[in-house]
Every structure is written in structure tokens, then in C-alpha cells.
C-alpha positions as CSV (number, residue, x, y, z in Angstrom):
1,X,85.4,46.9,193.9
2,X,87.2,48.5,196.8
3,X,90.7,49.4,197.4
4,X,91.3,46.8,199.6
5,X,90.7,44.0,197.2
6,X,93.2,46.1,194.3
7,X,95.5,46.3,197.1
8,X,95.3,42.4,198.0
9,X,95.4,41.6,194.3
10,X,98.5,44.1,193.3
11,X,100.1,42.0,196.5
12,X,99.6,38.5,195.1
13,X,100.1,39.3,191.6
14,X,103.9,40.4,193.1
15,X,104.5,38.1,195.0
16,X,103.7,35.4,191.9
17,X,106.4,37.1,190.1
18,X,104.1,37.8,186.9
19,X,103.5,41.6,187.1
20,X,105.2,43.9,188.8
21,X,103.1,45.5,191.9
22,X,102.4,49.1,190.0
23,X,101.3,47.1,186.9
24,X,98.7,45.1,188.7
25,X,97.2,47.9,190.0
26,X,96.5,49.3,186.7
27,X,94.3,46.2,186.2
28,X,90.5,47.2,185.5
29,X,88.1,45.1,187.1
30,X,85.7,42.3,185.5
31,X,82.4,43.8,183.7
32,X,79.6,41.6,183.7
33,X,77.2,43.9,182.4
34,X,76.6,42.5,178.8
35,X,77.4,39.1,179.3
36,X,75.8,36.1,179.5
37,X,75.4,34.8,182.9
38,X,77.8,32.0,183.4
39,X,76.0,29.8,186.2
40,X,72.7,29.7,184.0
41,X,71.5,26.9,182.6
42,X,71.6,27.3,178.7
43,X,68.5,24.7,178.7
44,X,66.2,27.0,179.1
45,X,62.3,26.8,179.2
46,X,62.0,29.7,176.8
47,X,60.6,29.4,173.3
48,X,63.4,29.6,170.3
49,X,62.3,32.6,169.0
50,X,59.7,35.4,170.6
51,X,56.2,34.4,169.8
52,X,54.7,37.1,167.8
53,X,51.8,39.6,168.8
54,X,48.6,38.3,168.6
55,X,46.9,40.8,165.9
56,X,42.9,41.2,165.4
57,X,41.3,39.0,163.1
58,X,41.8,40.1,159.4
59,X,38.8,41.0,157.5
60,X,38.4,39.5,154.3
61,X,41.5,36.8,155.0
62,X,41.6,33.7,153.2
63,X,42.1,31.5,156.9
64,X,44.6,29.1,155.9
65,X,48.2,29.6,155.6
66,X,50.7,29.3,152.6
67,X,51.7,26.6,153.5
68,X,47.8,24.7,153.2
69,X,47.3,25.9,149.9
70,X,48.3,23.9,146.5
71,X,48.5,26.3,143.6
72,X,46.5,25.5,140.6
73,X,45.7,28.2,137.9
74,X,47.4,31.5,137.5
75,X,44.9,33.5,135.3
76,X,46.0,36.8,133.1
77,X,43.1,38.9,131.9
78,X,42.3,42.4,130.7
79,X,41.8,43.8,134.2
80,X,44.5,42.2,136.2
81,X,45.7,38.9,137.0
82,X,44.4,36.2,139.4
83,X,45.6,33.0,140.5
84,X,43.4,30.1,142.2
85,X,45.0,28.0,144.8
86,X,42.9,25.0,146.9
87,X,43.0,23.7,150.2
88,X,43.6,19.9,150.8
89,X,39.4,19.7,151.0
90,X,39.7,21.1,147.0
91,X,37.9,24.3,148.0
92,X,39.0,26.7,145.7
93,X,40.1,30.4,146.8
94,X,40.8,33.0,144.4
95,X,44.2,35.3,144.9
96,X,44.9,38.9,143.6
97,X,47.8,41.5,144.3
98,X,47.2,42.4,147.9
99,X,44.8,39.2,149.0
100,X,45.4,38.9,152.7
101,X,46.3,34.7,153.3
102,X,46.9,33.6,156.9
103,X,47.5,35.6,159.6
104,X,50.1,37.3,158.5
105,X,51.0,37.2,154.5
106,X,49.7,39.1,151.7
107,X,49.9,38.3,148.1
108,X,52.9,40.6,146.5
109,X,53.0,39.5,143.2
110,X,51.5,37.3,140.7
111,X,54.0,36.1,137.6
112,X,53.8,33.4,135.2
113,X,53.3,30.2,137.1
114,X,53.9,31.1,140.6
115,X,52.9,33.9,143.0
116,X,54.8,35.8,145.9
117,X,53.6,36.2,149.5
118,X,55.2,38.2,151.9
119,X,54.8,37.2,155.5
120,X,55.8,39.8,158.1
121,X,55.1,40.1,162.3
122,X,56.6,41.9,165.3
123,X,57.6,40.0,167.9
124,X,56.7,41.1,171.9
125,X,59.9,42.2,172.1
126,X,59.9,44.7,169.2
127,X,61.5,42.6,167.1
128,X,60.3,42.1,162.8
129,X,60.4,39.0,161.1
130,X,59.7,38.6,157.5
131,X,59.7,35.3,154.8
132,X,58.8,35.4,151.4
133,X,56.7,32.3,150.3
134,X,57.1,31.4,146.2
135,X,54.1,29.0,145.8
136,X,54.6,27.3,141.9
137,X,52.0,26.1,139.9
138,X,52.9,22.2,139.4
139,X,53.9,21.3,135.5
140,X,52.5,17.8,134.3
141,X,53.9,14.8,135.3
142,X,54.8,16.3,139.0
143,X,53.9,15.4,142.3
């Protein structure tokens, strides 16, 4: 700002009678830097959240998401657990610790009646999101 707008501002602010002329001075001027812009529109075209970056296609990745699959069995044996979880066709997939699912979850843990799946992405701008999906194996009698 120059010193011909403090000067004109000091001026008016003494002549209002609310500061004294040497006080107004003092007055630091408006920082915008930070701020949201107040004379933009806050319906904006942009998505709610930044879309993620598009990663290459997983090897081995069962193609559906959590979400798609019903668990149905969780299995314990002598050389590790396994759970089987079906899409809405019935096609069966089997699950182990570490089974990619979706684009972006893995299976974390497998436990009596339900497995873990941690889902995890960077966004364009830099930015990680992560979700944990608990899929539960349905006990008779529920839908």
C-alpha cells in the first residue's frame, strides 16, 4: 500500500473521532495471502475430494472391490488361514494375509469370523487417504 493511502486513512480515522491520527497509522494493512477468496463462488465445479492417481493394473488382484464381495468361510489350517468371499454371481475367490482386492486394498488380517482390509491411495495433490474395511462372516438367521 503506499503512503498516500496510510495518510488518507490516518486522516479519516481522525476525523471520525475513533483513533487518534498517530494510532491509525500504526494500522497494518489487510493480508490476503492465505485466505479464501471472497468474490468466488463456493459452488464450485471441482470434485469433493482429489481423485486419486491412476496406478498400473495389479497383478494377481482379485478385480472387485470390498465392497462387491459377501464373506462366506474363514478357514484355519496348519499352514495359515484363509477365508473365501463371493461375488453377487457366487464366484468364489479365496483371501490370504496380503491378497491384493480392488484397486487399492490388501488383506491385513484374517481373525475369527471376519477379515481386515486396508485401502490406501495418494491423491494428485500429494495427499494419502486410508479406510480400513471389516468384512464379517454372516451368523444364521441374518440377512
Amino acid at each position: 500500500m503506499s503512503k498516500k493511502f496510510f495518510f488518507v486513512w490516518s486522516l479519516l480515522c481522525a476525523l471520525a473521532g475513533h483513533v487518534s491520527a498517530a494510532e491509525c497509522a500504526d494500522l497494518k494493512a489487510y493480508q490476503w495471502q492465505g485466505r479464501p477468496d471472497p468474490f468466488q463462488s463456493f459452488l464450485s465445479m471441482q470434485p469433493p475430494f482429489d481423485p486419486p492417481v491412476e496406478l498400473p493394473k495389479r497383478r494377481g488382484a482379485i478385480p472387485l472391490e470390498p465392497g462387491q464381495l459377501k464373506l462366506t468361510a474363514v478357514i484355519f489350517t496348519e499352514t495359515g488361514q484363509a477365508a473365501v468371499a463371493e461375488d453377487v454371481a457366487g464366484k468364489g475367490y479365496v483371501l490370504r494375509e496380503g491378497t491384493l482386492v480392488g484397486k487399492y486394498g490388501v488383506v491385513r488380517k484374517i481373525e475369527n469370523g471376519q477379515i481386515v482390509i486396508d485401502e490406501s491411495f495418494t491423491t494428485k495433490s500429494g495427499r494419502i487417504v486410508a479406510k480400513e474395511t471389516v468384512m464379517r462372516l454372516k451368523q444364521e438367521g441374518e440377512k
